[in-house]
N, CA, C and O of each residue as an XYZ file, in Angstrom:
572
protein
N    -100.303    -25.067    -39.164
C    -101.718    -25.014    -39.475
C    -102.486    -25.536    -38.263
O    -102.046    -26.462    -37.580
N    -103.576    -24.959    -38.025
C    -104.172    -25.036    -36.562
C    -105.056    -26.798    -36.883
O    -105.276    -27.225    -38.016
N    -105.314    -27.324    -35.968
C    -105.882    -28.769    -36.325
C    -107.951    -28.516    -37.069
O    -108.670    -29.126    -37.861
N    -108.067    -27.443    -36.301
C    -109.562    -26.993    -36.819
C    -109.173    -26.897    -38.567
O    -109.876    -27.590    -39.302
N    -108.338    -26.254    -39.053
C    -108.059    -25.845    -40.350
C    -107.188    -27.344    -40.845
O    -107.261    -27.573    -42.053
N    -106.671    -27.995    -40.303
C    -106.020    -29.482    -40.956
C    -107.280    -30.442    -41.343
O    -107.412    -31.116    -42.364
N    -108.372    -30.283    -39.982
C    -109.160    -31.032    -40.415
C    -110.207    -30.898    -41.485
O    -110.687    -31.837    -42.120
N    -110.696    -28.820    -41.697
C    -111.088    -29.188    -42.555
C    -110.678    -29.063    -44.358
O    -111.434    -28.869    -45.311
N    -109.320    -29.246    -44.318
C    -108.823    -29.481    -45.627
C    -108.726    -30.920    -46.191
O    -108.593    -31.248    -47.370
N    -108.849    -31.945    -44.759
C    -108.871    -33.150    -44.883
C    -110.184    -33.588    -45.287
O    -110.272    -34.491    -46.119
N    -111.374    -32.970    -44.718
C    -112.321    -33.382    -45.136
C    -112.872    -32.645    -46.625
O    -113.840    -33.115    -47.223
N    -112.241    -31.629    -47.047
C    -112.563    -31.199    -48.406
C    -111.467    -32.185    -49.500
O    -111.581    -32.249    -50.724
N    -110.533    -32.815    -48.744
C    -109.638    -33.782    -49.919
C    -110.497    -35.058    -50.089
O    -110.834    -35.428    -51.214
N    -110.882    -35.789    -48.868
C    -111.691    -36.782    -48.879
C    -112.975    -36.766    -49.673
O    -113.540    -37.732    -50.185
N    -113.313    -35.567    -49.683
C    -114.824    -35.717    -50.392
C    -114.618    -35.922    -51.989
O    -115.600    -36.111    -52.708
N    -112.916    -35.863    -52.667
C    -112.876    -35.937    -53.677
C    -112.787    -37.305    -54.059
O    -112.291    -37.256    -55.184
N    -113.013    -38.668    -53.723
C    -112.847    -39.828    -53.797
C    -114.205    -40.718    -52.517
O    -114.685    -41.847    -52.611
N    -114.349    -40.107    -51.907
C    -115.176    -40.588    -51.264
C    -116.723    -39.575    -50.893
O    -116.876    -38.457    -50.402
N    -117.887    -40.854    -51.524
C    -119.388    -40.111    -51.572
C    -119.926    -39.401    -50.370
O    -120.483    -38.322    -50.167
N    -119.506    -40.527    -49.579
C    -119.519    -39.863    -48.087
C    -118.814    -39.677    -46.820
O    -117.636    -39.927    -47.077
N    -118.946    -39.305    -45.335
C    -118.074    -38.915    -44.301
C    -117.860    -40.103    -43.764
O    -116.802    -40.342    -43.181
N    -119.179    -41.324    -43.933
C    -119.507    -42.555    -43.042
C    -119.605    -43.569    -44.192
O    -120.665    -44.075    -44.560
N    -118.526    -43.790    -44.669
C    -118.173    -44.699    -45.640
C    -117.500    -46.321    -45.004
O    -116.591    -46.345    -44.175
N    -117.957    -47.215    -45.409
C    -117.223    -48.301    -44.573
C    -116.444    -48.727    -45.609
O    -116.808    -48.863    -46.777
N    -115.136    -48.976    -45.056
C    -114.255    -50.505    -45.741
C    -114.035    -51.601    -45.136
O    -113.688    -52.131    -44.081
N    -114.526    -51.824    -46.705
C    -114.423    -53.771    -46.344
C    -112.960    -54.108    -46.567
O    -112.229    -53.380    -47.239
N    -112.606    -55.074    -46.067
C    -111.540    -55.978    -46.148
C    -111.581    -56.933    -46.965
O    -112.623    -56.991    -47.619
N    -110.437    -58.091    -47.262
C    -110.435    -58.964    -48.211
C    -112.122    -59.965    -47.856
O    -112.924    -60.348    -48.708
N    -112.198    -60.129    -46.531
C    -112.893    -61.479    -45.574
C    -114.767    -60.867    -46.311
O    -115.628    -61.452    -46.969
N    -114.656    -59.475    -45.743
C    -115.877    -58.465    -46.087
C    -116.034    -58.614    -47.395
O    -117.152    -58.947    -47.789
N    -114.859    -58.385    -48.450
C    -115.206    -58.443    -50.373
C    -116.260    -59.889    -50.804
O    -117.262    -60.025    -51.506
N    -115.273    -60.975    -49.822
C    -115.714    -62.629    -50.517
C    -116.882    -62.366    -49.927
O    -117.768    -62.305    -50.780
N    -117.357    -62.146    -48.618
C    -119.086    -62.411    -48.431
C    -119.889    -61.305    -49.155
O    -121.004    -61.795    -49.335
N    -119.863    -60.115    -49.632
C    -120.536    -59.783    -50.647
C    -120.277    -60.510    -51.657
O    -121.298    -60.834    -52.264
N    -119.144    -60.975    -52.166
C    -119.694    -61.265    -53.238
C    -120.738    -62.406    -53.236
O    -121.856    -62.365    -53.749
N    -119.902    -63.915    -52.250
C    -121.066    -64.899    -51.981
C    -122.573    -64.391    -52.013
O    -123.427    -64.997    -52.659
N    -122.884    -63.106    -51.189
C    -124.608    -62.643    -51.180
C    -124.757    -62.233    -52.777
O    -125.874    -62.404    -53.265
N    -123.670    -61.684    -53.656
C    -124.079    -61.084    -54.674
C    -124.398    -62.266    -55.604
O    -125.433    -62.244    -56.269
N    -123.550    -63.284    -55.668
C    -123.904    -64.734    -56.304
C    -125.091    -65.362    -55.888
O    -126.042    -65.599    -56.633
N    -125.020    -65.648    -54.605
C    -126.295    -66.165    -54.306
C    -127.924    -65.448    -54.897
O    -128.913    -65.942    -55.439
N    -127.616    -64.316    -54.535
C    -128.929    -63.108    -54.756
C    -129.162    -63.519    -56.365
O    -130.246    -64.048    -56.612
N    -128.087    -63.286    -57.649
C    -128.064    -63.803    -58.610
C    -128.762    -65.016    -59.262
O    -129.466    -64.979    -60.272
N    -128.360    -66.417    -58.296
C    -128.542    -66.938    -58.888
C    -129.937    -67.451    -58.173
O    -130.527    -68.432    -58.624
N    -130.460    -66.670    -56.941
C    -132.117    -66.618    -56.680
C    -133.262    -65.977    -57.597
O    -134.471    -66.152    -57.754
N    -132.304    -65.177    -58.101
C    -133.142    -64.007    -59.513
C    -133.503    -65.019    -60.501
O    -134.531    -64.940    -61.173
N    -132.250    -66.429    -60.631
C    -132.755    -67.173    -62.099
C    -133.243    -68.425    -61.544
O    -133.186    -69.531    -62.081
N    -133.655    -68.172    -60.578
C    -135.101    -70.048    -60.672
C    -133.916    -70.532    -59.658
O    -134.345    -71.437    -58.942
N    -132.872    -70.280    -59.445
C    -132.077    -71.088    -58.235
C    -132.154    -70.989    -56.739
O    -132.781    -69.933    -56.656
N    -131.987    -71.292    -55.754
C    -131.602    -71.330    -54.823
C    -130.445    -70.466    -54.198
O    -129.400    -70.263    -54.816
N    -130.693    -69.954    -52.901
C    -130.014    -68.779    -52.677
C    -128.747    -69.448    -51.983
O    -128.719    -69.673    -50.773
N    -127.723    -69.741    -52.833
C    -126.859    -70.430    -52.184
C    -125.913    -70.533    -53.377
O    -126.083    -69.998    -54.473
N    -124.985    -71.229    -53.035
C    -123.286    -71.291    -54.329
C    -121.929    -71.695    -53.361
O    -121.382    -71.560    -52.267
N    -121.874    -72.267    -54.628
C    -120.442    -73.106    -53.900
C    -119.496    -72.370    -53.775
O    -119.475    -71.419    -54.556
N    -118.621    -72.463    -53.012
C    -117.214    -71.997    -52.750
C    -116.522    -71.903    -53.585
O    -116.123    -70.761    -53.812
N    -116.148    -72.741    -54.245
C    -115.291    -73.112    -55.464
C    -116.120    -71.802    -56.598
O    -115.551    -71.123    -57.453
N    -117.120    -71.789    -56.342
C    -117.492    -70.797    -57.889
C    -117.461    -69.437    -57.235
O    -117.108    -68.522    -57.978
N    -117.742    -69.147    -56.071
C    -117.199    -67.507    -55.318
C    -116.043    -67.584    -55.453
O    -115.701    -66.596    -56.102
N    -114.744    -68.524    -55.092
C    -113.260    -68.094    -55.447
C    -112.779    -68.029    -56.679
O    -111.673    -67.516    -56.849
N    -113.567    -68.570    -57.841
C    -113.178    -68.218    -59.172
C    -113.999    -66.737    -59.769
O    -113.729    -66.036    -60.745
N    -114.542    -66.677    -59.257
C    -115.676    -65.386    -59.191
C    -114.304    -64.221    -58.559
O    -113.642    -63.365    -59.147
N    -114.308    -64.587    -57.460
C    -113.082    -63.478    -56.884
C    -111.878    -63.521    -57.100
O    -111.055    -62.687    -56.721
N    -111.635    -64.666    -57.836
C    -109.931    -64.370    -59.167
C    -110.480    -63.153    -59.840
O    -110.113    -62.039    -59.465
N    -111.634    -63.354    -61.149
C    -111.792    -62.903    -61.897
C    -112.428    -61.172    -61.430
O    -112.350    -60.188    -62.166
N    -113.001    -61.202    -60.109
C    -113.187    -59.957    -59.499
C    -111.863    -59.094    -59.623
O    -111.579    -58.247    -60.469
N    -111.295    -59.449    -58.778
C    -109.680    -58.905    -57.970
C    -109.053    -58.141    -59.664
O    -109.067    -56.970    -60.045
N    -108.653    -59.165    -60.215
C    -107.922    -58.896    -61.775
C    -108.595    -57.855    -62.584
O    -108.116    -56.755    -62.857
N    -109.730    -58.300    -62.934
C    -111.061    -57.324    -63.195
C    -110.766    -56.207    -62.699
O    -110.333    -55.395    -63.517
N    -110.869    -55.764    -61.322
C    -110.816    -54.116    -60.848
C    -109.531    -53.899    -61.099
O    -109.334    -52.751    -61.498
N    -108.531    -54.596    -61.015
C    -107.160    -53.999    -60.982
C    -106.451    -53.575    -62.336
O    -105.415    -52.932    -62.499
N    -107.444    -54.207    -63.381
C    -107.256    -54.383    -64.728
C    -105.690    -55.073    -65.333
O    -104.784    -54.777    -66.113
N    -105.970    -55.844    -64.670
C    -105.300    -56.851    -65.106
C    -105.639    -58.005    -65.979
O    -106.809    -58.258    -66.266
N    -104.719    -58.650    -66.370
C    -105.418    -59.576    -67.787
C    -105.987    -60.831    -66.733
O    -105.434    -61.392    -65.787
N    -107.182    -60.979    -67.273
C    -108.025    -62.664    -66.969
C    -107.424    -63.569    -66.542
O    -106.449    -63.869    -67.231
N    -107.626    -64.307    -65.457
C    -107.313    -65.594    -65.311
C    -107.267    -66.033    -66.956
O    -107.543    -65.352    -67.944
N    -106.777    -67.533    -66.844
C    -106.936    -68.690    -68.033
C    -108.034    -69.337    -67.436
O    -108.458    -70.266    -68.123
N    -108.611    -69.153    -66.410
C    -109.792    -70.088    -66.416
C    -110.868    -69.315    -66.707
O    -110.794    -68.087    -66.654
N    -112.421    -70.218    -67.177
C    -113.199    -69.662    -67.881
C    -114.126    -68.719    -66.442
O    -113.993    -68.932    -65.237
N    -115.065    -67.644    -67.143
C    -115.479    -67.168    -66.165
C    -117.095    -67.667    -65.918
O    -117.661    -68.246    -66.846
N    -117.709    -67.460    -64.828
C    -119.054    -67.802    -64.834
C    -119.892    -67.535    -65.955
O    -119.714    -66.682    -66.824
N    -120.761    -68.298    -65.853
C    -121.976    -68.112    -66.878
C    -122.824    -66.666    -66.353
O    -122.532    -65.758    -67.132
N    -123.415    -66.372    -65.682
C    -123.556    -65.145    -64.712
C    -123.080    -63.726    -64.332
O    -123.719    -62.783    -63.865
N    -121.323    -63.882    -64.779
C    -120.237    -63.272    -63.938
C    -120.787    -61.701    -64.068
O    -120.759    -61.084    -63.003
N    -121.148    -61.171    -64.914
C    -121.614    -59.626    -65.173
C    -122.717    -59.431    -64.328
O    -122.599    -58.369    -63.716
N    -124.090    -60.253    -63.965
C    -124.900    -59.977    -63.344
C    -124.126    -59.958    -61.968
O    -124.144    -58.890    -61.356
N    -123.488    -60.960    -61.450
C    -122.561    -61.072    -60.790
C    -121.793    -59.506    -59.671
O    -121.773    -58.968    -58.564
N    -121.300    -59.471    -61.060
C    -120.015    -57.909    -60.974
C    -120.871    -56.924    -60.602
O    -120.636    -56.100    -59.718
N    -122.082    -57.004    -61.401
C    -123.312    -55.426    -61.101
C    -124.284    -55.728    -59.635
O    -124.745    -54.722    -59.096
N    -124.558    -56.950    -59.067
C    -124.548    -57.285    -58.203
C    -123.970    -56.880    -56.843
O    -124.592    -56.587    -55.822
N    -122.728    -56.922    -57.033
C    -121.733    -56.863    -55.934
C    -121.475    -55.327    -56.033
O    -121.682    -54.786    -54.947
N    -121.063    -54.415    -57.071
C    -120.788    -53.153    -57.447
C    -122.273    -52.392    -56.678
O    -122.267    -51.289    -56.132
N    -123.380    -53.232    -56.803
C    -124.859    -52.364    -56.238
C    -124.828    -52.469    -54.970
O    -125.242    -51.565    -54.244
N    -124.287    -53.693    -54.476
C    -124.749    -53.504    -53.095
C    -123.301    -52.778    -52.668
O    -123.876    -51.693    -52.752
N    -122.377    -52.522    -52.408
C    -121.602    -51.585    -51.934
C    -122.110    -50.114    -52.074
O    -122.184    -49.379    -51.088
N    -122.475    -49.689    -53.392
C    -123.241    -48.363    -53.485
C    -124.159    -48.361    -52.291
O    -123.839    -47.631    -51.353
N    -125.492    -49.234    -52.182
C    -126.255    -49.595    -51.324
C    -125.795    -49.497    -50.084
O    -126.411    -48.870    -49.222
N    -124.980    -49.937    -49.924
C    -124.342    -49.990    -48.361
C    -123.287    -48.979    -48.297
O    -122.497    -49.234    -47.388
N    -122.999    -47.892    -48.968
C    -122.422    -46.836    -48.813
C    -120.647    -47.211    -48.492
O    -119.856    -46.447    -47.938
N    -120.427    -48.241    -48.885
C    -119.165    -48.569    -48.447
C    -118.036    -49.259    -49.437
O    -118.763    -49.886    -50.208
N    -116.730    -49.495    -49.843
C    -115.649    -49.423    -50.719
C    -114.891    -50.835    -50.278
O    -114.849    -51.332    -49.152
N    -114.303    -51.329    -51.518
C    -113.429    -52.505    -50.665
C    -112.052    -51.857    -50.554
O    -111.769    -50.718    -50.182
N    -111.134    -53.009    -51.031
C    -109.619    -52.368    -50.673
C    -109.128    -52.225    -51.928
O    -107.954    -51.855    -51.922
N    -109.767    -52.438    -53.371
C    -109.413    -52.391    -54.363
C    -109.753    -50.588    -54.685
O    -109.112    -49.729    -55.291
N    -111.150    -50.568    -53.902
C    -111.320    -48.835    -54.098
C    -110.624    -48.101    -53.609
O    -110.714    -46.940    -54.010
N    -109.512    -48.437    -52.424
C    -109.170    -47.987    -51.697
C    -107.390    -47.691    -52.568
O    -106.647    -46.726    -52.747
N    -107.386    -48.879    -52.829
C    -105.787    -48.223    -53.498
C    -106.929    -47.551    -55.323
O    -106.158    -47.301    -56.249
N    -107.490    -47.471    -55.452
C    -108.392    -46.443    -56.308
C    -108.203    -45.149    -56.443
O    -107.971    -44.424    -57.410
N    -108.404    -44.899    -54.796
C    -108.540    -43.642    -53.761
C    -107.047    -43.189    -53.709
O    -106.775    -42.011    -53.477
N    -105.951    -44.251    -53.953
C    -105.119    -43.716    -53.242
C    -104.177    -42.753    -54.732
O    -103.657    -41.641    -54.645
N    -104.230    -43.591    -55.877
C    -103.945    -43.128    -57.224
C    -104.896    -42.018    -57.636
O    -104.433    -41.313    -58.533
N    -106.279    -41.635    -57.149
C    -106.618    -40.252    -57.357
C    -106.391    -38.982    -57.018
O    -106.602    -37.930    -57.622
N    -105.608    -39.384    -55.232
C    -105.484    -38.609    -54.456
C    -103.787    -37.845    -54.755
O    -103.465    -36.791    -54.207
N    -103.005    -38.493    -55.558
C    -101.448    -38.287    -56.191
C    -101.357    -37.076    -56.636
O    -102.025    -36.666    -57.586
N    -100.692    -36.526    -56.124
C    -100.147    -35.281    -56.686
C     -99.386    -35.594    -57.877
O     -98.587    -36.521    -58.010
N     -99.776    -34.579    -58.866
C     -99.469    -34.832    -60.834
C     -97.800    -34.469    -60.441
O     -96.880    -35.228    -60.748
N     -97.661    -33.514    -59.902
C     -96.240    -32.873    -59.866
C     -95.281    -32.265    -58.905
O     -94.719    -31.209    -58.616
N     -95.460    -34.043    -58.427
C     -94.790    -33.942    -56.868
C     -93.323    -34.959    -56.911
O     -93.179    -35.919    -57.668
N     -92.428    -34.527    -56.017
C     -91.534    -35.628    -55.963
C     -91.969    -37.312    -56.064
O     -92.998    -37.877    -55.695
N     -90.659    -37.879    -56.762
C     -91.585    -39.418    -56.467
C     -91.486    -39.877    -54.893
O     -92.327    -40.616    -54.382
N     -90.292    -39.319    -54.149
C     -90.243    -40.581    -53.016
C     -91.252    -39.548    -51.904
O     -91.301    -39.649    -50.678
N     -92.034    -38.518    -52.823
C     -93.623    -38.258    -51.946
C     -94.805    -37.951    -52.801
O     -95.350    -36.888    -53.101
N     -95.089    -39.457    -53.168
C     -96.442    -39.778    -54.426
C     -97.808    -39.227    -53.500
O     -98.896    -39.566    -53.967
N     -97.827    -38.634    -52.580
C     -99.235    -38.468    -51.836
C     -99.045    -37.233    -51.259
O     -98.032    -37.367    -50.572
N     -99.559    -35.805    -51.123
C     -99.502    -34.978    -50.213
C    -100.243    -35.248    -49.125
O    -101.304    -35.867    -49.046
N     -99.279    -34.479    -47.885
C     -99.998    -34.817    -46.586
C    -101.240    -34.917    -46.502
O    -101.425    -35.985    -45.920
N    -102.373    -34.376    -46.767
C    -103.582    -33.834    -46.510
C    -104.118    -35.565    -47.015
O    -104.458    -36.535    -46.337
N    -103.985    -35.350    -48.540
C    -103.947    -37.271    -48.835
C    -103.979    -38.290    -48.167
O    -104.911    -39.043    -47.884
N    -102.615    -38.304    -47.845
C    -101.953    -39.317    -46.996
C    -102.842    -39.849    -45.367
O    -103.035    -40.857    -44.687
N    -103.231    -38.037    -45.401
C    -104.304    -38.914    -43.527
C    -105.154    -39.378    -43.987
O    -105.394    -40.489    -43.512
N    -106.362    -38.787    -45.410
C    -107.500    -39.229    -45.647
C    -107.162    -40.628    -45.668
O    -107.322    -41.312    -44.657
N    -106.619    -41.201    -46.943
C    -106.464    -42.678    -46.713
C    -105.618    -43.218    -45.308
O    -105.930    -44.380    -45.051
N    -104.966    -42.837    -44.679
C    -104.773    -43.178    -42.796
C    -106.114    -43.464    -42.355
O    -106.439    -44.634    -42.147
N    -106.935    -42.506    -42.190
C    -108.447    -42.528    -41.867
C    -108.914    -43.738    -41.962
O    -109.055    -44.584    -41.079
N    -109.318    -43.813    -43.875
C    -110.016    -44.771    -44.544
C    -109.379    -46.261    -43.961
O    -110.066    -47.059    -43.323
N    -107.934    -46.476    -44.305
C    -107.166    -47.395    -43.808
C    -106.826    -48.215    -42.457
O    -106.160    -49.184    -42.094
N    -108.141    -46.721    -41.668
C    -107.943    -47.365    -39.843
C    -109.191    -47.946    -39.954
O    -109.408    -48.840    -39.135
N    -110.333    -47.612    -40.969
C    -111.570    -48.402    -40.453
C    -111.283    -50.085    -40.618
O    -111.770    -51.088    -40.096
N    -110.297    -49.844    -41.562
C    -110.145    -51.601    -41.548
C    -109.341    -52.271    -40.656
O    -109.809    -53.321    -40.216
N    -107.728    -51.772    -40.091
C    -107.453    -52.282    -38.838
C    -106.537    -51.545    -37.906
O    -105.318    -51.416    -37.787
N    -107.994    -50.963    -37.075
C    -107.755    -50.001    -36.276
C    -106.316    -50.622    -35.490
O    -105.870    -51.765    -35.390
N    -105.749    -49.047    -34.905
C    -104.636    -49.191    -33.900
C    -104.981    -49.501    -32.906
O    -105.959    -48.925    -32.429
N    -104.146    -50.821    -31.981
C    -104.698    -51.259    -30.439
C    -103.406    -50.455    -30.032
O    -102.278    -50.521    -30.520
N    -104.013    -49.470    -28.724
C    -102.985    -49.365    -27.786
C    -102.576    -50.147    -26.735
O    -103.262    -50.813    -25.959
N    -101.383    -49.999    -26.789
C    -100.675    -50.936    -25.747
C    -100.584    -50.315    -24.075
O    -100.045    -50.987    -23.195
């Protein structure tokens, strides 16, 4: 297949998981400071101060992480907030046109071929889109 025609089957697979061409991913470091702005922003909306402790963003991002992955809850309790919170953080990524890494293995379970071998859960075409997606976060240094 000629690379003009690879690329654009790649970009008709990508558009099925991703809104746009110029999509950013965030990383784990990128998730916690949205969320910190999404807490803070939160709790400026209710008479507070645009600010929050550490300790309540890392229980915030237990209950994030588990949350998207759908996994069962921490045992610890969740914020008083946590939904304004979640819609918070969920808006400004829309806003900023960009996915964390939880969307990203998201992306990668949509992109699965229904009725493909298992030891090849991704067809090629797949497999670069998320390569792609997967280099904005840590690109290759050549040596």
């Amino acid at each position: 297949m000629s690379s003009f025609k690879q690329k654009k089957a790649l970009e008709r697979e990508c558009h099925r998981v991703l809104q746009s061409e110029r999509t950013t991913v965030h990383g784990a470091d990128g998730m916690l400071m949205m969320l910190q702005l999404a807490m803070a922003e939160v709790n400026k909306q209710h008479g507070g101060e645009f600010k929050v402790a550490l300790s309540d963003v890392l229980m915030a991002w237990k209950h994030l992480l588990l949350g998207k992955l759908h996994l069962p809850p921490p045992s610890s309790a969740r914020l008083e907030n946590y939904d304004l919170i979640l819609d918070a953080y969920e808006s400004f990524l829309k806003r900023s046109n960009a996915v964390d890494l939880v969307d990203v293995l998201s992306m990668y379970k949509q992109l699965r071929v229904v009725d493909s071998d298992p030891e090849e859960p991704v067809s090629p075409v797949s497999r670069s889109c998320l390569k792609s997606v997967c280099l904005k976060i840590h690109p290759v240094k050549h040596l």
